[in-house]
N, CA and C of each residue as an Amber inpcrd file, in Angstrom:
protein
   351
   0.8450000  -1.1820000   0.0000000   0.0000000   0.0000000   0.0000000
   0.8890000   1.2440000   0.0000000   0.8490000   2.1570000  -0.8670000
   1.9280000   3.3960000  -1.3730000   0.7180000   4.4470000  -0.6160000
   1.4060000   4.7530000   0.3500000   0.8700000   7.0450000   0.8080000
   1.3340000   7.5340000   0.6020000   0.6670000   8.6000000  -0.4480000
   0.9590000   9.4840000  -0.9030000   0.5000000  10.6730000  -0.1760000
   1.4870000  11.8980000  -0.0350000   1.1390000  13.2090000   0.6740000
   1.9110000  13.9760000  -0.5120000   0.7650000  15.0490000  -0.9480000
   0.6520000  16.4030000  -1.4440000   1.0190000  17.3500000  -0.9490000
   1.7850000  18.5220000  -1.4220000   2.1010000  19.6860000  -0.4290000
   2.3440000  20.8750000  -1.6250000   2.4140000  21.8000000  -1.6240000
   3.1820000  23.3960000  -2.5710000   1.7510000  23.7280000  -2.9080000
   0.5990000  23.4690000  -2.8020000  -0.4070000  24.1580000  -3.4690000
  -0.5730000  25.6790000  -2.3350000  -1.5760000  26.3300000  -2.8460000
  -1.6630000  27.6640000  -2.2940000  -2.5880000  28.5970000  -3.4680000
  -2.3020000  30.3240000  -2.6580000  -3.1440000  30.6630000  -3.9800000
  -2.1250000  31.7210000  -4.7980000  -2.1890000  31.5760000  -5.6420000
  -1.0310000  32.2940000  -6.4580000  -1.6160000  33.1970000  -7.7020000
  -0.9520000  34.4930000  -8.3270000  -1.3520000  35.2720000  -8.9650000
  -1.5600000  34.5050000 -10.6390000  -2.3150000  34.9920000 -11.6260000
  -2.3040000  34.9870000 -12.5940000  -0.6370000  34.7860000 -13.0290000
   0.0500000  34.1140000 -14.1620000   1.5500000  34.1860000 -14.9120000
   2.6690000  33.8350000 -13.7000000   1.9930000  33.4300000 -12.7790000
   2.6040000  33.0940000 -11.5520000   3.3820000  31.5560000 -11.5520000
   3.7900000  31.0520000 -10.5530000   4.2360000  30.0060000 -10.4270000
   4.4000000  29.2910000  -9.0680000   4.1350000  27.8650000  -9.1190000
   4.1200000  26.9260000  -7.9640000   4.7400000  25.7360000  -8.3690000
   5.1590000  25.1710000  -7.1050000   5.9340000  23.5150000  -7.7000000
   4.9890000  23.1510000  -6.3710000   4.6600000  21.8290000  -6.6910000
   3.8600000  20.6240000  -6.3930000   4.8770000  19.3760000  -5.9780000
   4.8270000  19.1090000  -4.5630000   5.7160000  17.9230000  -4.3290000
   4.6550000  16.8260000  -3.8560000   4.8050000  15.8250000  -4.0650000
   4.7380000  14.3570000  -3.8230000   5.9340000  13.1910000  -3.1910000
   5.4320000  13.6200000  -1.9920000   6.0750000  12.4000000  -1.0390000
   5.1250000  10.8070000  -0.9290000   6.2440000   9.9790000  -1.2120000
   5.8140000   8.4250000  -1.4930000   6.1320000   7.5120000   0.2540000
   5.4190000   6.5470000   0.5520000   5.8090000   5.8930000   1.5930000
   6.8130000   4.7490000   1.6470000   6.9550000   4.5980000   0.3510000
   7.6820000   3.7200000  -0.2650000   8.6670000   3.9460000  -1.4640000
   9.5020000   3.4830000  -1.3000000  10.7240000   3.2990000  -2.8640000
   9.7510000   3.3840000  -4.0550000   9.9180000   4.0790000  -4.9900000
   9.1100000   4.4810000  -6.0240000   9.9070000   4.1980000  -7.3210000
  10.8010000   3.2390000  -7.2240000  11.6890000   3.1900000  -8.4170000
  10.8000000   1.6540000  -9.3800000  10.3180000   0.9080000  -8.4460000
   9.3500000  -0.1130000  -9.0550000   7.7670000   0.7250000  -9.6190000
   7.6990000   2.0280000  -9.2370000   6.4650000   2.0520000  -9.6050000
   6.2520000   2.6660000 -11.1070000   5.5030000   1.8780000 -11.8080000
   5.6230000   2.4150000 -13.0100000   5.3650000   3.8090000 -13.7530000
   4.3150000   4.4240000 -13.0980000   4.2660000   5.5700000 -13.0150000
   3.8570000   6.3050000 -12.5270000   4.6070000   7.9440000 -11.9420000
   3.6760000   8.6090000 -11.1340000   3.3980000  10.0070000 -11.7640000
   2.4940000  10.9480000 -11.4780000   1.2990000  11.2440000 -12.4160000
   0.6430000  12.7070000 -11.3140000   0.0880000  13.5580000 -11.9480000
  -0.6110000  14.4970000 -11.6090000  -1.9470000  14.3850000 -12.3000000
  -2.9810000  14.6650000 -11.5760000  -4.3570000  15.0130000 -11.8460000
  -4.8590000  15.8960000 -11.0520000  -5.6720000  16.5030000 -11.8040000
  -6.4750000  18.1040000 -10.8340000  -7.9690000  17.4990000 -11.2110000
  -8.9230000  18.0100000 -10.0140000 -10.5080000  18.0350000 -10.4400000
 -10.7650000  19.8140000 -10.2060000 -11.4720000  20.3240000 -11.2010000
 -11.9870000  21.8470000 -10.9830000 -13.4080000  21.2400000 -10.6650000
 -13.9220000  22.2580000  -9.4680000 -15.8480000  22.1920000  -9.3170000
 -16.1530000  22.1070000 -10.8260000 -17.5740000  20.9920000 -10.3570000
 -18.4710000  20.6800000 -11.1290000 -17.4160000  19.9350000 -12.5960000
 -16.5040000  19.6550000 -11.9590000 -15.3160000  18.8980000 -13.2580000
 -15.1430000  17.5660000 -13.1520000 -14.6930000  16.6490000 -13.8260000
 -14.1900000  15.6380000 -13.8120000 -13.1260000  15.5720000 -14.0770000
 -12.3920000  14.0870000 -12.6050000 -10.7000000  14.3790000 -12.8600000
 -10.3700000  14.4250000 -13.9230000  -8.8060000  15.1580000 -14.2010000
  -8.1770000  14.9030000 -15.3770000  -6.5500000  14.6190000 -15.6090000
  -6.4330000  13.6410000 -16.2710000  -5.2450000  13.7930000 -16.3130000
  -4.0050000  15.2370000 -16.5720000  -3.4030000  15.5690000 -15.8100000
  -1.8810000  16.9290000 -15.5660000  -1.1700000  16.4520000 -16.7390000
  -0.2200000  15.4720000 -15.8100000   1.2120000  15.0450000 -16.4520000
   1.2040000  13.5600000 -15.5460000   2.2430000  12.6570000 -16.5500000
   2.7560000  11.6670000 -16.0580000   4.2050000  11.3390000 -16.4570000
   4.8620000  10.4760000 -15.4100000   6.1940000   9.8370000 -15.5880000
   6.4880000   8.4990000 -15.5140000   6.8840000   8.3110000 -16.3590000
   7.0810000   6.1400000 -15.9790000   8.0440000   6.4480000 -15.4640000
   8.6020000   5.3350000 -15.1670000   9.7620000   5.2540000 -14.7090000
  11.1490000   5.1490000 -15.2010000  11.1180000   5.0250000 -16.4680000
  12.0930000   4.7940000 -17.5250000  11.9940000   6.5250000 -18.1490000
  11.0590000   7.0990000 -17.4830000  11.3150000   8.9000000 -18.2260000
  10.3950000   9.3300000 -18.6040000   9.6200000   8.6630000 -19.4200000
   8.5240000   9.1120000 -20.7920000   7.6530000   9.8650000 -19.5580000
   7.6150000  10.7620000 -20.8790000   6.9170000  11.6550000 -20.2360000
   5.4510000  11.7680000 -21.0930000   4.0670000  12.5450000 -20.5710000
   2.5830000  12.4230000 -21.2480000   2.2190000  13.5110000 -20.2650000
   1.8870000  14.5980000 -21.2150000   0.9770000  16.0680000 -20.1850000
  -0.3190000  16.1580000 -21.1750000  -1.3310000  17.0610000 -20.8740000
  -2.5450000  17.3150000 -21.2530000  -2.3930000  18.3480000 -22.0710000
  -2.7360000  18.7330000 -23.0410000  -2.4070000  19.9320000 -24.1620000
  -2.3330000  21.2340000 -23.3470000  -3.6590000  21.1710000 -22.4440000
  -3.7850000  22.6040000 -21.5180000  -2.1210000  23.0500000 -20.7750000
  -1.7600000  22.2600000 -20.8390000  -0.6620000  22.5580000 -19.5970000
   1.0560000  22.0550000 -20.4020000   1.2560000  21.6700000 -21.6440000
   2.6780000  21.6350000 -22.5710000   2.7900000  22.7540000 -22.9160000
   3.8950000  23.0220000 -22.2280000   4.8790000  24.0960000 -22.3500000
   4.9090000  24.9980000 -21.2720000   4.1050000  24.7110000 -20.3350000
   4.4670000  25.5120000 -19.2000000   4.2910000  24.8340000 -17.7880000
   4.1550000  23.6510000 -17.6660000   4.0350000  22.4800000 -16.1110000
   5.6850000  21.4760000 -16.5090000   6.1110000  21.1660000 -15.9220000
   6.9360000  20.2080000 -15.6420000   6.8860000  18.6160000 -14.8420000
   7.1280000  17.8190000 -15.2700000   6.7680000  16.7160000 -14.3030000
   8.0470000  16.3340000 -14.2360000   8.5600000  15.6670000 -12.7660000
   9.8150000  15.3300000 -12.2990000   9.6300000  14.2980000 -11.5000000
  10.2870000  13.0700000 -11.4290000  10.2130000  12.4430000 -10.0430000
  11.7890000  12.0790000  -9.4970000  12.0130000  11.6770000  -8.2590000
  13.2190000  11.5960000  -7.4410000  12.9480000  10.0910000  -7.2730000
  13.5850000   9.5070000  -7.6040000  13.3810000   8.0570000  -7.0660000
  14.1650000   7.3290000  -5.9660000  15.0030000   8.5950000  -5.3380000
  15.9710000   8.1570000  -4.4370000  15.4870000   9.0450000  -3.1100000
  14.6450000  10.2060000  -3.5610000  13.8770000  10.9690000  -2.4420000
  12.3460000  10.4170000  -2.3690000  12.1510000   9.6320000  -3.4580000
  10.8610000   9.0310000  -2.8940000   9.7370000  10.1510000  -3.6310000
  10.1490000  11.0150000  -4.4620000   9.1630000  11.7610000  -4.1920000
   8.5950000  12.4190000  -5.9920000   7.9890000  13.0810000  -6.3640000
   7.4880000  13.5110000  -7.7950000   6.7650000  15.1650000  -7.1780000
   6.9770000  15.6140000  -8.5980000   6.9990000  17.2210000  -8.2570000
   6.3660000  17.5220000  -9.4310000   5.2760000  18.7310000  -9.3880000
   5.0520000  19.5560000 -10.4660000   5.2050000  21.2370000 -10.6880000
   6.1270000  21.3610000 -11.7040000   6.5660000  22.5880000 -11.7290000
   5.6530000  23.2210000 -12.6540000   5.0050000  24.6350000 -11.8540000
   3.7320000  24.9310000 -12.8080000   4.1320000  26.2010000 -13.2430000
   4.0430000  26.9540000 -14.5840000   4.7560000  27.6880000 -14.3420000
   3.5680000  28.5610000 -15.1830000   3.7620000  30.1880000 -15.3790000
   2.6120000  30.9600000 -16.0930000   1.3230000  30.4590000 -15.9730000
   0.8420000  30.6100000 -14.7970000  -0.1240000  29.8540000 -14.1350000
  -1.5320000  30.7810000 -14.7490000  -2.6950000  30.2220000 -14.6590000
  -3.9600000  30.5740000 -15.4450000  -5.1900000  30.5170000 -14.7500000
  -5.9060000  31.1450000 -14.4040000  -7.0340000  31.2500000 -13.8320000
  -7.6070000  29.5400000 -13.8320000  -7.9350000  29.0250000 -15.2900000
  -8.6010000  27.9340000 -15.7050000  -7.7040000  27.1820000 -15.0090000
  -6.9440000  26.7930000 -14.3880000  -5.7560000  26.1410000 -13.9190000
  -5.9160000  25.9230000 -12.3320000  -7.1290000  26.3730000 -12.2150000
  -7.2780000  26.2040000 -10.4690000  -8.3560000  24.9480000 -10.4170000
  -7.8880000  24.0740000  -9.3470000  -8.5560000  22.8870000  -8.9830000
  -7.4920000  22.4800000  -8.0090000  -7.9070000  21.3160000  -7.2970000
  -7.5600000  20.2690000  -6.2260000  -6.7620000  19.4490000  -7.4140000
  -5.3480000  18.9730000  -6.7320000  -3.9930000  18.6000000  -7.9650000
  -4.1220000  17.2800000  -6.9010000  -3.9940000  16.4290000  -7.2240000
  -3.8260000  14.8500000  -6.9250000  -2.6000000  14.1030000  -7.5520000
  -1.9230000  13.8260000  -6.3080000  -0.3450000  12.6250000  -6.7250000
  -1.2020000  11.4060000  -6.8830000  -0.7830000  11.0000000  -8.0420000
  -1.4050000   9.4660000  -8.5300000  -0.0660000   8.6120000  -8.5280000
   0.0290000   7.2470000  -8.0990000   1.0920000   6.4740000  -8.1070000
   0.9560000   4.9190000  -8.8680000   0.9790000   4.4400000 -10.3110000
   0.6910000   3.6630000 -10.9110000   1.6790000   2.3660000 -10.8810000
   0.7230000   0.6820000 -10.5500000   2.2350000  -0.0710000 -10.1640000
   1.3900000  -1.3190000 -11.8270000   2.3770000  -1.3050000 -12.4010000
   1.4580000  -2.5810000 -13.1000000   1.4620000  -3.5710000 -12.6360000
   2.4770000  -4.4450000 -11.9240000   2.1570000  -5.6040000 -11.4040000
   2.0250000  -5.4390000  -9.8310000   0.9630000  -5.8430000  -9.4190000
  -0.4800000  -5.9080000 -10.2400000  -0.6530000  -4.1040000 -10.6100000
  -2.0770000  -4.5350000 -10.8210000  -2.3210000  -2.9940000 -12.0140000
  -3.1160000  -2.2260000 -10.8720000  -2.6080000  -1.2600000 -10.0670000
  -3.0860000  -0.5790000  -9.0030000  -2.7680000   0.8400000  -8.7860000
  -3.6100000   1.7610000  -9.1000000  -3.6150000   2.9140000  -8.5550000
  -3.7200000   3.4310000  -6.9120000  -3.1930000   4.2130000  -6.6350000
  -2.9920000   5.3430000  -5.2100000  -3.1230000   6.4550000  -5.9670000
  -3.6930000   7.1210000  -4.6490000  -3.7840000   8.5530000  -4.5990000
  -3.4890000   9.3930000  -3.2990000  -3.4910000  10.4580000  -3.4670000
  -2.5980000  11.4270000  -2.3410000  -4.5350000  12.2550000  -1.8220000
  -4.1250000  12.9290000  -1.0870000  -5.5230000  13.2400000  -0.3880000
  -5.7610000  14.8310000  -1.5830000  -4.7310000  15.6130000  -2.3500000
  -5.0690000  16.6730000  -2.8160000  -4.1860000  17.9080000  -2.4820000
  -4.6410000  18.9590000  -2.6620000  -3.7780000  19.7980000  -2.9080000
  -4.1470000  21.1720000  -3.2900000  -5.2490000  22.2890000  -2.6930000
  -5.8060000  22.8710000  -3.6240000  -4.5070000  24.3640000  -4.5510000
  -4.7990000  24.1150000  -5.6730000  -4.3690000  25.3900000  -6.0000000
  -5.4760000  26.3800000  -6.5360000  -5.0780000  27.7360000  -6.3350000
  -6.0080000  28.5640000  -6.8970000  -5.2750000  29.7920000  -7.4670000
  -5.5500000  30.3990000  -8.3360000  -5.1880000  31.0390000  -9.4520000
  -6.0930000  32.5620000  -9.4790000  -5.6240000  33.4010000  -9.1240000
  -6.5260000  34.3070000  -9.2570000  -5.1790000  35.8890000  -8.0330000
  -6.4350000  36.7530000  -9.3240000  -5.5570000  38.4650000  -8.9650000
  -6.3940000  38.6950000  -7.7420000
């Protein structure tokens, strides 16, 4: 069983910027991938960004070219670097931790960010 804890959210200006850490309870070098998702009210989750573990990287059109996804596999931990931040860009950010064998998702409790002058 992988716990995940969320932390860097807050409320930050319009063109602004935040990094998003993800602390793991466990060695994260077996896990195949770990992953950001946000829900906005009245939204359904969505996939951020993800990282396997071998690198590859997969973000959501909304957010290439200005979010970063990183993970530490020796700190245990995955980060999102958000950067020129956007009103539409505010929601509750969720560390997702993907293992294929077996095929099991975790999640972190959240994270709210909010975006606004």
């Amino acid at each position: 069983q992988v716990q995940l804890v969320e932390s860097g959210g807050g409320l930050v200006q319009p063109g602004g910027s935040l990094r998003l850490a993800c602390a793991a309870s466990e060695n994260i070098v077996t896990i195949w991938r770990m992953g950001w998702y946000r829900q906005a009210p009245g939204k359904q989750r969505e996939l951020v960004a993800l990282m396997t573990n071998t690198g590859g990287t997969n973000y959501a059109d909304s957010v290439k070219g200005r979010f970063t996804i990183s993970r530490d596999n020796v700190k245990n931990a995955a980060y999102l670097q958000m950067n020129s931040l956007r009103p539409e860009d505010t929601a509750v950010y969720y560390c997702n931790a993907e293992t294929a064998i077996p095929p099991r998702h975790y999640w972190g409790q959240g994270t709210q960010v909010t975006v606004s002058s």
